[in-house]
C-alpha positions as CSV (number, residue, x, y, z in Angstrom):
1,X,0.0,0.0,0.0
2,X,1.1,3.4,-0.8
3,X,1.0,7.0,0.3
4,X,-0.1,8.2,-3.5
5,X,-3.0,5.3,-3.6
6,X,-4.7,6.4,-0.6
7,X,-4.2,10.0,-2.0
8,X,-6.1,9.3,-4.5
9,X,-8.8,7.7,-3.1
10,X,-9.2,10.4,-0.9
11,X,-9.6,12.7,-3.5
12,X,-12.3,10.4,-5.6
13,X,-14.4,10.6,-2.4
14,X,-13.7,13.9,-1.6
15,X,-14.3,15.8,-5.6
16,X,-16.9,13.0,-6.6
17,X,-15.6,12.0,-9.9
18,X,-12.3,10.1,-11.1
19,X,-11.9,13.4,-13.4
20,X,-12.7,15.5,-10.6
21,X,-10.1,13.7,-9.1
22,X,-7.6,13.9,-11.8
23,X,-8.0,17.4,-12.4
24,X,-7.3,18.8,-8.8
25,X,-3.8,16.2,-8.6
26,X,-3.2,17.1,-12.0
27,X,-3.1,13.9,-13.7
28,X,-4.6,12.0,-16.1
29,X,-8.1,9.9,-15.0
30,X,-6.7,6.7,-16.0
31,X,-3.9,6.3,-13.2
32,X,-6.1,7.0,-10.7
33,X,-8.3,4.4,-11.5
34,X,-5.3,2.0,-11.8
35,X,-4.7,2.8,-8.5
36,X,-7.8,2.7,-7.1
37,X,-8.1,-0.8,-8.8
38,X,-4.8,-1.5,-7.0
39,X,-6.3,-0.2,-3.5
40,X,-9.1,-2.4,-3.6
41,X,-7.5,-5.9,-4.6
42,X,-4.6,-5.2,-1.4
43,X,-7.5,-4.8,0.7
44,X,-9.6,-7.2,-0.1
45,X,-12.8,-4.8,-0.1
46,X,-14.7,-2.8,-3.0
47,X,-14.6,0.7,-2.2
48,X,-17.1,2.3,-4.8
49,X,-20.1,1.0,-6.5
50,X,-20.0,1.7,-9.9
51,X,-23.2,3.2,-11.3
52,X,-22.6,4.7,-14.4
53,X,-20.6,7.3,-14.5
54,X,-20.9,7.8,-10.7
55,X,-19.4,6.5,-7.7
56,X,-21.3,5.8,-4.6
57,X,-18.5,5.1,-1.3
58,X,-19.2,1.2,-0.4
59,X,-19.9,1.7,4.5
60,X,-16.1,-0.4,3.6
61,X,-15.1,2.5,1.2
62,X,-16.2,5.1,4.3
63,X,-14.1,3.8,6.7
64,X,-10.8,3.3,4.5
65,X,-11.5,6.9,3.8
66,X,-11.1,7.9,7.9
67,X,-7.5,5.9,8.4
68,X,-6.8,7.0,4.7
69,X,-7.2,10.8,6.2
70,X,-5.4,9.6,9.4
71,X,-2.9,8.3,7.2
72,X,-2.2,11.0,4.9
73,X,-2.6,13.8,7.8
74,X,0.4,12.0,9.9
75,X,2.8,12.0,7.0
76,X,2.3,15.8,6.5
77,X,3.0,16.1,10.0
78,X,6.1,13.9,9.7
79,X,7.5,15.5,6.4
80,X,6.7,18.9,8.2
81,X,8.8,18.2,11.0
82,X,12.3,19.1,9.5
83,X,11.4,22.2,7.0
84,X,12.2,24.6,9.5
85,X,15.0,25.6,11.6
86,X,13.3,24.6,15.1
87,X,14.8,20.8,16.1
88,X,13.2,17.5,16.5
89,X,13.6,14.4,17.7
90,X,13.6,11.5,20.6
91,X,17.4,12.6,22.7
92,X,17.9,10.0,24.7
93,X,20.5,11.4,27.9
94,X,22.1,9.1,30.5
95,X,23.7,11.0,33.4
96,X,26.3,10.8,36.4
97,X,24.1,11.7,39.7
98,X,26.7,14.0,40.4
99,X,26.0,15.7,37.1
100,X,22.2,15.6,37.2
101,X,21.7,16.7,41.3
102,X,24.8,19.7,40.9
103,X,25.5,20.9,37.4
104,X,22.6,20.0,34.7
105,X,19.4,21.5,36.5
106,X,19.3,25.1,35.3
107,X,20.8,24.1,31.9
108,X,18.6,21.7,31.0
109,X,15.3,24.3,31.9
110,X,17.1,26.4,29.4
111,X,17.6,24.0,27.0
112,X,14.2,22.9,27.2
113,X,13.2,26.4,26.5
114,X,15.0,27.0,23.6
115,X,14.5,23.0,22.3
116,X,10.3,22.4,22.9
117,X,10.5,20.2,19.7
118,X,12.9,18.0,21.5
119,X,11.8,15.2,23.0
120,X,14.5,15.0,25.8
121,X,15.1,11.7,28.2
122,X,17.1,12.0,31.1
123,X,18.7,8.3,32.7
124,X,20.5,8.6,35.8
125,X,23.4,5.8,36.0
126,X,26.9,4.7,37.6
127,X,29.3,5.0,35.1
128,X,30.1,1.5,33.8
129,X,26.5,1.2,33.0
130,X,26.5,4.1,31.1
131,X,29.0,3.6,29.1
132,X,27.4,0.0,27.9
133,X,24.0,1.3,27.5
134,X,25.5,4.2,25.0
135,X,27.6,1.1,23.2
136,X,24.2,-0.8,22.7
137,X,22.6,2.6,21.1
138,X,20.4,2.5,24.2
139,X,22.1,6.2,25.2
140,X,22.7,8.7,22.7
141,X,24.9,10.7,24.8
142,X,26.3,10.4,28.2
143,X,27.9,12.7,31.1
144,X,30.4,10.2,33.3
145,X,34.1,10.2,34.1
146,X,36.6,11.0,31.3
147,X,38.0,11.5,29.2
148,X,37.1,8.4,27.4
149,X,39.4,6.3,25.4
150,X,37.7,4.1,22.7
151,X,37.9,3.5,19.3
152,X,34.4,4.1,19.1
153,X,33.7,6.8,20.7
154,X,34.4,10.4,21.9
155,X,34.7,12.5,24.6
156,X,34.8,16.3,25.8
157,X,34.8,18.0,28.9
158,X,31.6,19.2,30.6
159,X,32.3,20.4,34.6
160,X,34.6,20.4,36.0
161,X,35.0,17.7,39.5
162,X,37.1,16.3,42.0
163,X,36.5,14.1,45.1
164,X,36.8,15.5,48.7
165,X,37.7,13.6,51.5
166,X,34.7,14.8,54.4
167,X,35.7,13.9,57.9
168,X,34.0,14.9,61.1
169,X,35.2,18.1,62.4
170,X,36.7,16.1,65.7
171,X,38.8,14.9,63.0
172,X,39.9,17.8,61.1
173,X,43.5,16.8,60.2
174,X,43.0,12.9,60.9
175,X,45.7,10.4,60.9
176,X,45.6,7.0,59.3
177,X,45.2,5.5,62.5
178,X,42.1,8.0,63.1
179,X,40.6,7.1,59.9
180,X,41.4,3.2,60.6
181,X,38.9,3.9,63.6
182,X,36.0,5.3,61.8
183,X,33.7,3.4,58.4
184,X,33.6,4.3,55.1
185,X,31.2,5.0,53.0
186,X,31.2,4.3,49.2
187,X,28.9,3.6,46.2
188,X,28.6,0.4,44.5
189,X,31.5,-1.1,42.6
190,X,30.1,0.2,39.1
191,X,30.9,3.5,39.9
192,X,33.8,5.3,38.8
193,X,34.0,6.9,41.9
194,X,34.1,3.6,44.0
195,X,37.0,2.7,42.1
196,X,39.1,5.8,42.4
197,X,38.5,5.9,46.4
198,X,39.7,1.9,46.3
199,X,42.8,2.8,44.7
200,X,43.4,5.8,46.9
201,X,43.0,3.1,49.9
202,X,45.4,1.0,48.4
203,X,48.3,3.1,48.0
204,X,47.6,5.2,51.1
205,X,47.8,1.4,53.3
206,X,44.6,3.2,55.4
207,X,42.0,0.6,56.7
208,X,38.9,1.8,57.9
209,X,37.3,-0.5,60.3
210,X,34.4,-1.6,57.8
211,X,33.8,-0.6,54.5
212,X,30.1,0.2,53.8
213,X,28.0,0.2,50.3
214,X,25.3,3.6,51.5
215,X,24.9,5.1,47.8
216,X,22.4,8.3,49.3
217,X,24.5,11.4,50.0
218,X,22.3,12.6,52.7
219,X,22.8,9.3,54.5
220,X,26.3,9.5,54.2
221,X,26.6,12.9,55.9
222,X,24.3,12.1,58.2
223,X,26.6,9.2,59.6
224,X,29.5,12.1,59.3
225,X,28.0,14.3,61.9
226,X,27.6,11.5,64.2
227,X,31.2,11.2,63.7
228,X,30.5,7.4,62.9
229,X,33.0,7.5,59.4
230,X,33.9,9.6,56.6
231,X,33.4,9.2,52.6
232,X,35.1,11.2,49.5
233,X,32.6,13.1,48.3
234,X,32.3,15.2,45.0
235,X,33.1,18.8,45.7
236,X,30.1,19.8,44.3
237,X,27.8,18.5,46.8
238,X,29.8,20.2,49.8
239,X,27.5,23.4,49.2
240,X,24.0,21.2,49.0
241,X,24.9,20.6,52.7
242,X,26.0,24.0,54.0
243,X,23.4,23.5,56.7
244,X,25.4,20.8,58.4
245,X,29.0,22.9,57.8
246,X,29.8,22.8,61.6
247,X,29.7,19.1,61.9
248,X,32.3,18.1,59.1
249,X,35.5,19.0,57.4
250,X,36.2,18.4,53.6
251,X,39.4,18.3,52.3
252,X,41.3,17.6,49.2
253,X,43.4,14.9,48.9
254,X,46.6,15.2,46.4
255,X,46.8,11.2,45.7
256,X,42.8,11.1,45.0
257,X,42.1,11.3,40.9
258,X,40.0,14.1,39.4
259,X,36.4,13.4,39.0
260,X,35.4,15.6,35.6
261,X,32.9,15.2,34.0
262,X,32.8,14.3,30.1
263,X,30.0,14.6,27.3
264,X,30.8,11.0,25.9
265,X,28.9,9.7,22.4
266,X,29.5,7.7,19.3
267,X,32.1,9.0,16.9
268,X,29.9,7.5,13.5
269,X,26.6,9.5,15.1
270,X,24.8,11.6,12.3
271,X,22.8,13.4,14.5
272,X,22.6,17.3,14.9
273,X,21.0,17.1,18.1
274,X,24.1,15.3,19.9
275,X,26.2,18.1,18.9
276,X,23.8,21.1,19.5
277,X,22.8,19.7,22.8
278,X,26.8,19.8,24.2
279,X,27.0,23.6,22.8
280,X,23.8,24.3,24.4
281,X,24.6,23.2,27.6
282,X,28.8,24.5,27.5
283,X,27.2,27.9,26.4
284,X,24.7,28.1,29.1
285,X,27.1,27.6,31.8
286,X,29.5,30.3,29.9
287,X,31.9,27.7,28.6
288,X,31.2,27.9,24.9
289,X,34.6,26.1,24.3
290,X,34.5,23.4,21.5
């Protein structure tokens, strides 16, 4: 079945008359009842009695014509939707918690703004899982630890990060034994961070008395001002508890990596919207490096 058949039909019930027909499409009488001919054997249904020179739409014919209309009326729309400037499209965005609870709200109301026509998805994630779900074409775009290096894909910086090490104030320059005396607090193993804090263990030779999996920030500063352990902490969630400033001291710790955050996509990506999506976003935060 084909656009221009059901085009054609339309127009036979809408004018009347095959030449009716024919002279609004500007064609001649004979395709269209080719087509129409054509129409009717796919479907299995007669469309039109046939009274002399008339036409008479068969209750079948009738309701062809209303998913014919539907038809016709949503392929406008979808040939419509790239004649202008405005963007479109399904933008599917996976996301470091870091990056979605610190850096990305105010951007993305902006980009929103400016983007209606884009239907954005947002997919919070640990890192490892990001990167597989953008390698299955899941993701078109993510925002985890970087820079990446793959032979399949790139990577660009988007904030800027680094981990904090966030004590209680009773132990505002600790020693290893101190922190040997107190828990810590990490994320699961799939995140990058996890993995950054266990090498930091390892060549530091601290160990804490237990080692605890408590992946909520709140939680883990909560435990902090009970002076129960200590965690390495994105700097950028040190001001999101201000409020509890007096109870616990963050630091900076020379042997602990940087944290940045990268855009990260497929290098063979066609897309428009991958790329206009990272400018929007560097711009908006006064970057507008490339």
């Amino acid at each position: 079945m084909k656009l221009s058949q059901l085009g054609f039909f339309c127009a036979v019930v809408e004018h009347g008359t095959i030449a009716a027909a024919a002279a609004q499409l500007h064609c001649v009488p004979s395709n269209i009842t080719a087509r129409l001919r054509e129409l009717e054997t796919q479907l299995g249904v007669v469309l039109f009695n046939r009274e002399n020179n008339r036409l008479l739409v068969t209750p079948e014919g009738r309701l062809v014509y209303r998913k014919a209309k539907q038809i016709l009326d949503l392929a406008a729309e979808t040939r419509s939707l790239f004649s202008t400037d405005s963007m479109h499209g399904v933008l599917r965005v996976g996301a470091l918690d870091v990056a979605l609870a610190n850096h990305l709200p105010p951007l993305l109301v902006r980009y929103r703004l400016e983007a209606p026509g884009v239907e954005l998805h947002i997919r919070p994630e640990h890192s490892l899982l990001l990167e597989r779900l953008l390698m299955d074409g899941e993701l078109d775009l993510i925002l985890t630890d970087g820079p990446i290096e793959h032979p399949l894909l790139e990577s660009r910086l988007a904030f800027r990060e680094r981990l904090l090490r966030v004590v209680p104030k009773a132990f505002s320059s600790p020693t290893p034994e101190d922190l040997a005396g107190l828990e810590l607090y990490v994320f699961g193993r799939t995140c990058h961070y996890r993995q950054q804090v266990d090498n930091w263990l390892e060549r530091s030779g601290i160990q804490p008395r237990a080692i605890l999996e408590i992946e909520s920030y709140p939680s883990i500063f909560a435990c902090i001002a009970q002076e129960i352990g200590f965690a390495c902490v994105p700097e950028s969630y040190i001001d999101r508890f201000a409020s509890q400033a007096d109870t616990f001291q963050a630091d900076h710790v020379p042997s602990l990596d940087s944290s940045d955050i990268y855009f990260v996509w497929r290098k063979n990506q066609q897309s428009p919207l991958i790329k206009n999506f990272i400018e929007a976003i560097d711009n908006h935060q006064g970057k507008g490096n490339v």
